[in-house]
Each structure stands twice: as C-alpha cells, then as structure tokens.
N, C-alpha and C positions, 0 to 999 in steps of 0.2 A: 473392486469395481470403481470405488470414489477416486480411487487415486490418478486415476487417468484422465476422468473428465476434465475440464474447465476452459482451455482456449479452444478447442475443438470446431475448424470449420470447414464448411460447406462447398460444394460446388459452387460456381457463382459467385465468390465472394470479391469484395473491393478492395484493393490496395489504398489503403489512409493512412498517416501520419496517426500518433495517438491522440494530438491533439485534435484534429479533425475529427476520429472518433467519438470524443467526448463532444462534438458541437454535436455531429450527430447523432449520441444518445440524448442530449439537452432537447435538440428539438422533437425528436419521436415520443418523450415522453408528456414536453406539451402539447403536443398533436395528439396524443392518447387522450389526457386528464386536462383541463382548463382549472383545475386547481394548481397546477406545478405553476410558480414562478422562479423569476432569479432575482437576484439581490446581490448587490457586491459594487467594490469600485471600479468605476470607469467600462463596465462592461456592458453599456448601451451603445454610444456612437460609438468610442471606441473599439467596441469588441473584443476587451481584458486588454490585457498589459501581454498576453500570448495570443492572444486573438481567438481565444479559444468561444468568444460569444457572439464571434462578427459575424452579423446580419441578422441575426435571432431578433433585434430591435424593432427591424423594418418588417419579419415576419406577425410577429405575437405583438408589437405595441408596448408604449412607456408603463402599461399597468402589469404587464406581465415581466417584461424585463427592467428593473428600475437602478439607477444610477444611484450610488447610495452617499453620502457622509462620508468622509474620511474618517470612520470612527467606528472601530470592529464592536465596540461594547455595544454600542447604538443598533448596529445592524444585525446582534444578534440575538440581544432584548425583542426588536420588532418581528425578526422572524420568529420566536418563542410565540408573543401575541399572535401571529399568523399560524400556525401551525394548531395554536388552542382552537380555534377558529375554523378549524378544519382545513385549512392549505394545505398544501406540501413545500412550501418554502426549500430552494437550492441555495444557499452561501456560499458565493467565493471568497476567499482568504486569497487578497495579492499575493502575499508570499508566505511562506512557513511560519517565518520569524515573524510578520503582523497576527499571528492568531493570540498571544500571551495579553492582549485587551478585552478579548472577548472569553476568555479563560473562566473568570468567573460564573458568565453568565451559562457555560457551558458544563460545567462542572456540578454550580449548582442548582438551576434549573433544566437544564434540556437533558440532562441524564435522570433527574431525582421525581419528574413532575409524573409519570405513567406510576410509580411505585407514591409515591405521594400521597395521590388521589386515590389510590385499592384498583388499578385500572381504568378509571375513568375517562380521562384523558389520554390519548396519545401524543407521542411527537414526532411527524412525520420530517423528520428535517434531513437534509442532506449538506454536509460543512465537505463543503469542495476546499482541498489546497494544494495548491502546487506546491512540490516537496522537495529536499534534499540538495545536495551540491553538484558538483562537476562541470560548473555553467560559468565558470570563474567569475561569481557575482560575491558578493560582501556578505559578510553577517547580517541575517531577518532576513538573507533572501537563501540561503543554503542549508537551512535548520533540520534536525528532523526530532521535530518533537513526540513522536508517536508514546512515546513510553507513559508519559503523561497519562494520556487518552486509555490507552490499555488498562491503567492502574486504576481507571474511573468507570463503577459499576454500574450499567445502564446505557454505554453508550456500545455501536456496533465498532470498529474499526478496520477496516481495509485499505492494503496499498494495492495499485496495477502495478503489470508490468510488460505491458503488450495490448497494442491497439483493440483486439478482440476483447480482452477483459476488458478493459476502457471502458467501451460501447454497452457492452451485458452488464457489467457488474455496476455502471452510472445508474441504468434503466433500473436493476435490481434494486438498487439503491433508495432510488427516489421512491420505487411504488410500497416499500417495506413501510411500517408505520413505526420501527424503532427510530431512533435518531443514529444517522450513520456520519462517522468523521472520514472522509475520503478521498484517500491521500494520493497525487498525482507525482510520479515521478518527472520534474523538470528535464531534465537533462535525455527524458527517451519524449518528448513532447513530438521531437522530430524525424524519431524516427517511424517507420513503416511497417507494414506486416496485413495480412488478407483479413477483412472484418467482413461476416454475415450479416447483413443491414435487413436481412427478410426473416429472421429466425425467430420463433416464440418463444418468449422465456419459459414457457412450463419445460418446454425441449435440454434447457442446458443448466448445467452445476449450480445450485447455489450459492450465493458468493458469499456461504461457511467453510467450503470445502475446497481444501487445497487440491493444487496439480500436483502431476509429476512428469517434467520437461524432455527428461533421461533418465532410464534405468540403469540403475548400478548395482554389486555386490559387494563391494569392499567397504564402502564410506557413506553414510547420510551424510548431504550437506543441505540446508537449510538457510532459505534467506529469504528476501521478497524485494517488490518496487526494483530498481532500477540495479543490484545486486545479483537477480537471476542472472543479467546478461554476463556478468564477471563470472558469476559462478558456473555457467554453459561452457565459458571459455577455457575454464579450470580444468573442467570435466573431462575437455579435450584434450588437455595439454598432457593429464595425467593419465589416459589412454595412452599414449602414446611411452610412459616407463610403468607400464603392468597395471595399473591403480584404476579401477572400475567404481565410479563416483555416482553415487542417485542424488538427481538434483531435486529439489521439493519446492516448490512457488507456494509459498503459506497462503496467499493471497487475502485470506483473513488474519487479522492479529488478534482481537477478541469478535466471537469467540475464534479460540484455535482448536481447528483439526489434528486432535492429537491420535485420530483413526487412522487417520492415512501415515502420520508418524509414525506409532507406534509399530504399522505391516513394515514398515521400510530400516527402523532401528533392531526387529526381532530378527531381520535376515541379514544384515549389515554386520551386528555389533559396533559397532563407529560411529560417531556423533561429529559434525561442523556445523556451526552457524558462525555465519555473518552478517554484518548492518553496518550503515555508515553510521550511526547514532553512537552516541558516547557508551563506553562500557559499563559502567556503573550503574547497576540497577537497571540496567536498559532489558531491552525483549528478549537478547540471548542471553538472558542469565534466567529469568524466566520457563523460556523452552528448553531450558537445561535441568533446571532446578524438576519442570513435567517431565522430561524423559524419564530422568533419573529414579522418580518415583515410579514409574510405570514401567521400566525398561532396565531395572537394574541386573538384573540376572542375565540379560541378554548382552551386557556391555562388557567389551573385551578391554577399551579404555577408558580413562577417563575424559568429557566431552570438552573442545574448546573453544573458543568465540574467537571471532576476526573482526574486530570493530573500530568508528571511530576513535581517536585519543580521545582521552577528559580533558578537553581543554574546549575557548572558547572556539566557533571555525573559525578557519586560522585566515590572513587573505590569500584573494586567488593565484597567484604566485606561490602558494606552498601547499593549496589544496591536494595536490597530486601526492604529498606524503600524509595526506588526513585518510584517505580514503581507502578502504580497503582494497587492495588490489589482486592480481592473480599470484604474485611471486609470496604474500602474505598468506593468501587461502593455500596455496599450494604446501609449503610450512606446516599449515596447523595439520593437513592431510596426511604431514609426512611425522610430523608427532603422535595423530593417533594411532597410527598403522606403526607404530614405534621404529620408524625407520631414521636417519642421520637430519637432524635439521637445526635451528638458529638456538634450539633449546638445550640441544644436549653437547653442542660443543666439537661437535664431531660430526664432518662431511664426506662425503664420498667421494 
C-alpha cells in the first residue's frame, strides 16, 4: 500500500513549474501559521536568485520575509535562536555549495538541541537548497552534499522530484517540528507537472515514505531528486530489450523507507541505485550496505551504484560526463541481470 502513494493527484489540479510550487507551498503555509518565516539571501525584492520567493515580500512584509547577510553561519545561528523561541524558521541556502558555512551550526546545534535538552526544545527548521548539477553552472552551485546530512543524527533529509512533492512535502516540512534539510532539485525548477493546491495533508504520504513511479519485475532501481526522471527514461528504454525495471523515488533519505524497499527487492532479486553525488561513502553505498542486510537471501546479484565520479564537479563543458546518465544506468542493469555489458568485456 505505502509503496504507491506519494505524488498522487487530484481532479482539478494545476499545472506549475516546481518552482512555483514551492512559492506556493511557502506561502499556504504562511497563510496557515504566522509563525513560518523566511530567511535567506536576496529573497525579499529580489525573489531568490530562482525566483522561487517572488512577491511573498509584498504579501507577508520585511518581518516575515527577511533579506539576510551574506553569511550562511550568521543565518543559521539566527534561525536556531528563532526556532528556540518557537518560529518555524524556512532557510534558503543560494546554492548547494553555500551551505559548508553553515555546516557547523547545523550539525552541531540544529540536529543535537531536541536530544540535548531530554526533549525540551524543538527545532522546527526547514534548510531549503537548491540542489545538484545539470544547469551548467560552476562549483558551490552544482554540489550534492546530501550524504553529509544523512550521516548526521537528528536531522530529517529529503529530496523532490516533481512539482506535487514540491508543494506536499515543503508544507510537510515546515509544519513537522524535527529540523528537515530540503533538497531542491535545480535543474527540474522548470519543469511542470499537475499540483493539488486544495489537498489536506492528513490526505497524502508522509514525506518518510517513498513512491513507486513504475512497476517492474526484473530490477529495483533506486534514486531520488532529479535522477527519477533519468531513471523513468531507463525504464523505458529497457522495456523495449525484455528488462522490466521498478523505479523507486526514495523521496526520503533519512529516514529511509526501507518497507517499500525491501516489497520491491523480495520480488526483483536486483538492486540499482543512482545519484549524482560522489561515490564514496555517498547514499548508495548506504542503501546497499540496508538492502544487503535485509535482502540477502532474496538477491540474485550483487547490488550496483551509478554515481557521480570522486572528483571535484568538474566545469560545465564536462558536466555531461559527471553525471549519471541513461547509457550508464542501463550498464549497471545489464550487469546485474548478468547480461554483456562495459564490465565483463563482452558485447552483443
């Protein structure tokens, strides 16, 4: 049953950009609570650096949306102080690569302070950032730090990957009282997809619980953020030489739905995961390492990742070989289904 829910929409729904969604899950949940502010740079007159906060300024007022410092440490000390205090503080993070200033403050206050106090305190924070590459922009603007965050106890982590999640799992976000790090895929900012703007959240998935895009038989493939759409493409491609691929949108990172995993790896045998993030240590070695323990008897192969290199991102002139793409996932699909691929030398 979990495995189905999560973009799920309605009659009636609106065609928005993701970005537009997230303005408006930003403003319905001010509209909801008079405690939700924003914070971040350049995102009063301007309206972000993606526009993702334009007019919110002229709605809600400089006390609710405030232009901050160029200074992520600065802005994430004050929302800590605002969040003790009972706010709900939003942070935007300009870009991926600006959040390693504010690193500290997150790591060791806004994850440590609920477990701290014996429950006392919460921290209702939301760390919005635009995420990941394919936008042919430079390093600090193409990063995907998520593994970080994953590895640090106390914090929620989610990526989107479609304007509906956007919208629910922003709103979800905000109204939770854990601290959630909330990772925007750049490079889907523009594109579209139908959002339910009248829907009650008690109505849809919580945003612990992954989707599932496609059903498949032959291969789990696993990925999230802007990845699903590579990985859909896959799915297609490999329908079409016999290969029946279950696509899985994690849409959580911590925690992970390893329920809905674990239905899809017992009827599969087959493991892929993907991410643009560097390989080492990164999330798919992680979701490997849980299958593995939980799924072993059910695995026909051994599971393998399609990921960024270790290296720094490269510029945008070579991003196109950083990133995972469909001729790579398609490879690793054809390794675990032990069929002719770049690994064993031998092609069809």
């Amino acid at each position: 049953m979990t495995a189905a829910i999560g973009a799920d929409v309605r009659a009636g729904s609106t065609q928005l950009t993701m970005a537009k969604a997230i303005t408006h899950g930003l403003r319905q949940a001010m509209a909801d609570d008079p405690r939700v502010l924003l914070m971040g740079e350049d995102i009063g007159a301007l309206g972000g650096v993606f526009r993702v906060t334009d007019g919110l300024l002229d709605e809600f007022g400089a006390l609710r949306v405030i232009d901050t410092p160029l200074a992520e440490s600065g802005i994430m000390g004050t929302a800590v102080g605002l969040a003790y205090r009972g706010y709900r503080p939003v942070v935007e993070i300009q870009f991926d690569g600006f959040v390693y200033p504010a690193f500290n403050q997150i790591v060791s206050q806004v994850a440590k302070l609920h477990y701290r106090t014996r429950g006392a305190v919460t921290m209702p924070l939301t760390i919005r950032i635009p995420w990941a590459g394919g936008v042919g922009a430079a390093e600090h603007h193409s990063e995907s730090p998520e593994a970080y965050f994953v590895h640090t106890s106390g914090l929620r982590v989610v990526a989107v990957s479609n304007p509906q999640d956007a919208y629910t799992m922003l709103r979800q976000a905000i109204a939770c009282d854990d601290p959630v790090v909330f990772f925007e895929p750049k490079r889907l900012y523009h594109a579209k997809g139908p959002v339910d703007l009248q829907g009650n959240l008690a109505d849809v998935a919580p945003m612990g619980v992954a989707r599932v895009p496609r059903s498949g038989s032959d291969v789990t493939l696993l990925t999230y953020g802007a990845q699903v759409t590579t990985a859909m493409d896959a799915a297609t491609a490999a329908e079409d030489d016999g290969v029946s691929i279950e696509v899985i949108d994690l849409r959580s990172l911590s925690p992970v739905d390893y329920r809905t995993i674990e239905a899809s790896v017992r009827k599969t045998g087959r493991v892929v995961v993907t991410h643009e993030a560097a390989r080492e240590a990164g999330v798919a070695a992680e979701l490997i390492a849980g299958v593995t323990e939980r799924c072993f008897s059910f695995l026909e192969s051994a599971p393998v990742r399609v990921t960024g290199h270790d290296i720094p991102y490269p510029p945008a002139k070579l991003e196109r070989h950083h990133l995972p793409d469909l001729d790579r996932i398609l490879d690793a699909v054809d390794r675990v289904m032990d069929r002719p691929n770049s690994m064993s030398g031998v092609w069809s």
